[in-house]
C-alpha positions as CSV (number, residue, x, y, z in Angstrom):
1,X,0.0,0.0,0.0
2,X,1.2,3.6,-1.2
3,X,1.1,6.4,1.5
4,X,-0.3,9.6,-0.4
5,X,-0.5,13.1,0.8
6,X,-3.8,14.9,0.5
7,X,-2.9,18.6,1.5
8,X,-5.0,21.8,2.4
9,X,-6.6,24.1,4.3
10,X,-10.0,22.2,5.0
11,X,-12.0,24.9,6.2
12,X,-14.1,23.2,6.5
13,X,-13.8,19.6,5.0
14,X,-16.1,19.3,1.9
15,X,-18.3,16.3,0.5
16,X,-15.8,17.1,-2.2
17,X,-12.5,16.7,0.1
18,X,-14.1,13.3,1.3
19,X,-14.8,11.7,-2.0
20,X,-11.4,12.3,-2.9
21,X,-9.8,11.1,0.2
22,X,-12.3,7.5,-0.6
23,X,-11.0,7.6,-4.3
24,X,-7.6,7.8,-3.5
25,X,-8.2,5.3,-0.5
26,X,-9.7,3.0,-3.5
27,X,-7.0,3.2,-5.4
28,X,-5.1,0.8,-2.4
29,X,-3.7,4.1,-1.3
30,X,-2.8,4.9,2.6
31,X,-4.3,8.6,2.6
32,X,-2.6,11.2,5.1
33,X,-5.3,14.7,4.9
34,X,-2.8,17.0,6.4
35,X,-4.5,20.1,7.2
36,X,-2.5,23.3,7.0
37,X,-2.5,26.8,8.1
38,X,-3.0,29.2,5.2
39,X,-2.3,32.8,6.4
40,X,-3.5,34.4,3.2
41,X,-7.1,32.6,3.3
42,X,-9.2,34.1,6.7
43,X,-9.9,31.7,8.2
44,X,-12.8,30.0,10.5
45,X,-12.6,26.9,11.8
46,X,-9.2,26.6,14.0
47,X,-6.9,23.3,13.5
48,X,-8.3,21.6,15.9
49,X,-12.0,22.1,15.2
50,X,-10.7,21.2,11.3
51,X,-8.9,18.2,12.0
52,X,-11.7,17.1,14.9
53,X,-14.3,17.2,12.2
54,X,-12.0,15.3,9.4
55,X,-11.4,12.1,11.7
56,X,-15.0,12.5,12.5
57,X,-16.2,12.4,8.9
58,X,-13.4,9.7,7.7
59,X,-14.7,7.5,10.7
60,X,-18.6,8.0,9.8
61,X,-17.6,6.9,6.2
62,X,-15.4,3.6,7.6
63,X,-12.2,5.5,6.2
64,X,-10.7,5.5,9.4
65,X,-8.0,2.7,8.9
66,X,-6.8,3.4,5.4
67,X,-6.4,7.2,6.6
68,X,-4.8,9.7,9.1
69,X,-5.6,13.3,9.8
70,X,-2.1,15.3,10.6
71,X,-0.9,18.5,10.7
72,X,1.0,20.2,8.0
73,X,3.9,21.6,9.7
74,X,5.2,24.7,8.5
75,X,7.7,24.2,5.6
76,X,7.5,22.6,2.0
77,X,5.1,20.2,1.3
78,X,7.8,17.8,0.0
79,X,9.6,18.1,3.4
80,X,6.6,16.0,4.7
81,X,6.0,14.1,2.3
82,X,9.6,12.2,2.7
83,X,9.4,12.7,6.5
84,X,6.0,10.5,6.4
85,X,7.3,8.1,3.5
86,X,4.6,9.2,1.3
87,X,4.6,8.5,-2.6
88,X,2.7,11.0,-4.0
89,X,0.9,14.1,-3.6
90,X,-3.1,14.1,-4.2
91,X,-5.1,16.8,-5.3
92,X,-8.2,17.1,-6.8
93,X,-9.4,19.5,-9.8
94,X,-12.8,20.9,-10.2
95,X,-12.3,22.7,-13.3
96,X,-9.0,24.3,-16.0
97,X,-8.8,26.8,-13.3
98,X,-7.4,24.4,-10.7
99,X,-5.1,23.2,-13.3
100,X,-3.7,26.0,-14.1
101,X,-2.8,27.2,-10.7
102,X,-1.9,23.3,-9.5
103,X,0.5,22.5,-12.7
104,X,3.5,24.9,-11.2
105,X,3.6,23.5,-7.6
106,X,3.2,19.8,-9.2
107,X,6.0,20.5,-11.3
108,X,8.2,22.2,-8.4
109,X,7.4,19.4,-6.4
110,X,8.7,17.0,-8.6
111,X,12.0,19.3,-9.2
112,X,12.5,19.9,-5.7
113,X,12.2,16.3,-4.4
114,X,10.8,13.8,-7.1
115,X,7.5,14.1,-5.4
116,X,4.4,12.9,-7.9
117,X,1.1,14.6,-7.9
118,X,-1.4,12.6,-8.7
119,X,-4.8,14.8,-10.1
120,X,-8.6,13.3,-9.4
121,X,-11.0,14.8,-11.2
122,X,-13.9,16.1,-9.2
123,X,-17.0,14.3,-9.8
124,X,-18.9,16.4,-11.3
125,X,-21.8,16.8,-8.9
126,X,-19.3,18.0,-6.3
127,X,-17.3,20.5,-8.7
128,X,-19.3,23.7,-7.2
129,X,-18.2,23.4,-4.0
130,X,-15.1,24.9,-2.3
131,X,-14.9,25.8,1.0
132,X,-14.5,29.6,0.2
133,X,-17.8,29.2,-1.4
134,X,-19.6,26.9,1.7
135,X,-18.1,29.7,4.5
136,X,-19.8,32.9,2.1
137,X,-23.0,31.0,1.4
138,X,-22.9,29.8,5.5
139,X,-22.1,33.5,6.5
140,X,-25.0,35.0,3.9
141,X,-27.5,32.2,6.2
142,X,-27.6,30.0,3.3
143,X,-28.3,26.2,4.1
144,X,-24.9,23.9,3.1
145,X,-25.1,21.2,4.6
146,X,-25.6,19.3,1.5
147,X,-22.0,20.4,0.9
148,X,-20.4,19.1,4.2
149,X,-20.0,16.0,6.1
150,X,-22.1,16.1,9.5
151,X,-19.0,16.4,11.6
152,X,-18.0,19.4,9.4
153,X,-21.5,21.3,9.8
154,X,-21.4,20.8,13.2
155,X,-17.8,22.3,13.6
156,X,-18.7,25.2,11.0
157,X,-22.1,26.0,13.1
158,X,-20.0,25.7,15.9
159,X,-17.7,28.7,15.3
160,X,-20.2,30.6,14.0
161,X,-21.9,31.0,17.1
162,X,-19.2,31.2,18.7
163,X,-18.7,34.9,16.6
């Protein structure tokens, strides 16, 4: 069994996040989601609260022994990637978009270290969704929890009265 790397912020952990992580689970992959701190997205859920509601959702979906939920440490991607033994990097794209803004880091991953990224296309009922999009339409009052896992509604509802 491979050990893959599915990286990002999370926040909050999509429908679209999970069916990736069981894809790539399918493919007899070993799936680390590491969850990391981006300081130019603002944020709203807290690591904690993030990863919390990822081992919650994995576990609801019987992913919890071909996966782990850690966090990213500061520093390259790559970095962890060899500290954790991992083959390849996982991402999904939704759209051309995401390609074009994935292709350079792929490709300086694999300068930097040798590090693969392998790309899952979104299935298509999911490709609307980003968590930029489910934290706006959540702020406006909008109803997403067709969107999130129930351990990730909870943890977005959560913060938000918290605020």
């Amino acid at each position: 069994m491979t050990t893959v790397v599915l990286p990002g912020s999370f926040d909050p952990f999509t429908l679209g996040h999970l069916d990736l992580t069981r894809r790539a689970t399918a493919l007899g992959h070993h799936v680390i989601v590491a969850v990391s701190h981006n300081p130019s997205k603002k944020g709203l859920l807290d690591l904690e609260q993030r990863t919390g509601a990822i081992r919650a959702a994995l576990a609801d979906e019987g992913l919890a022994e071909q996966t782990e939920v850690r966090t990213l440490p500061r520093g390259l991607l790559v970095d962890f990637c060899r500290e954790v033994g991992a083959g390849a990097v996982v991402r999904g794209l939704r759209s051309q978009l995401d390609l074009s803004y994935e292709e350079p880091m792929a490709r300086m991953n694999h300068h930097l270290a040798g590090t693969d990224t392998v790309f899952l296309l979104t299935d298509q009922s999911l490709a609307h969704i980003s968590s930029s999009l489910v934290r706006e339409v959540h702020a406006l009052g909008g109803d997403v929890s067709d969107m999130l896992p129930a351990a990730s509604l909870e943890a977005l509802r959560t913060a938000s009265d918290l605020r």
